[in-house]
C-alpha positions, 0 to 999 in steps of 0.5 A: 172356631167362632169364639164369643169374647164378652166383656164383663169388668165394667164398674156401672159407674154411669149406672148409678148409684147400684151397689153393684156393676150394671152386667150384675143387676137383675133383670126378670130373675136373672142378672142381666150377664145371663140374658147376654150368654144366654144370646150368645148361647143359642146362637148355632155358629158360637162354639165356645164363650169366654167371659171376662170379668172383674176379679171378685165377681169370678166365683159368681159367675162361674155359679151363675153358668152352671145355674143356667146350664150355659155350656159353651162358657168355657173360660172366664178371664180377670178383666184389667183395670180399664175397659182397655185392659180387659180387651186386652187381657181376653185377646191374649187368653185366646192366644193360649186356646 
């Protein structure tokens, strides 16, 4: 099974002065995390998507996968405190599927 892992609990910090992370800044309508999925999405041999993400943004982007209809999300992880730790915490989430 091909699984695409996105990683999604960045801060943006480099980004900025945004009051929020990068991934969730709006691109054309659409936070620019959809566009992301939504490439992942198309492609025919990903079979599932599991998103990782900050703790406070889970409940969005569980709206935003049903408001875009992006079906092959099927699970999203609490990304950790460093780019390192999400990595992380996304590897073992896929040992458990």
């Amino acid at each position: 099974m091909n699984i695409a892992l996105i990683l999604a609990a960045g801060s943006g910090t480099r980004m900025g002065n945004t009051n929020k992370p990068k991934q969730f800044l709006s691109i054309y309508n659409k936070p620019l995390i959809v566009h992301t999925i939504e490439a992942f999405e198309m492609h025919d041999k990903i079979e599932m998507i599991i998103i990782v993400t900050n703790d406070t943004y889970v409940d969005q982007v569980k709206i935003w996968c049903k408001q875009f209809d992006l079906a092959k999300v099927k699970h999203i992880v609490v990304g950790g405190s460093s780019r390192q730790e999400s990595v992380y915490n996304g590897i073992k989430y896929l040992e458990s599927v």
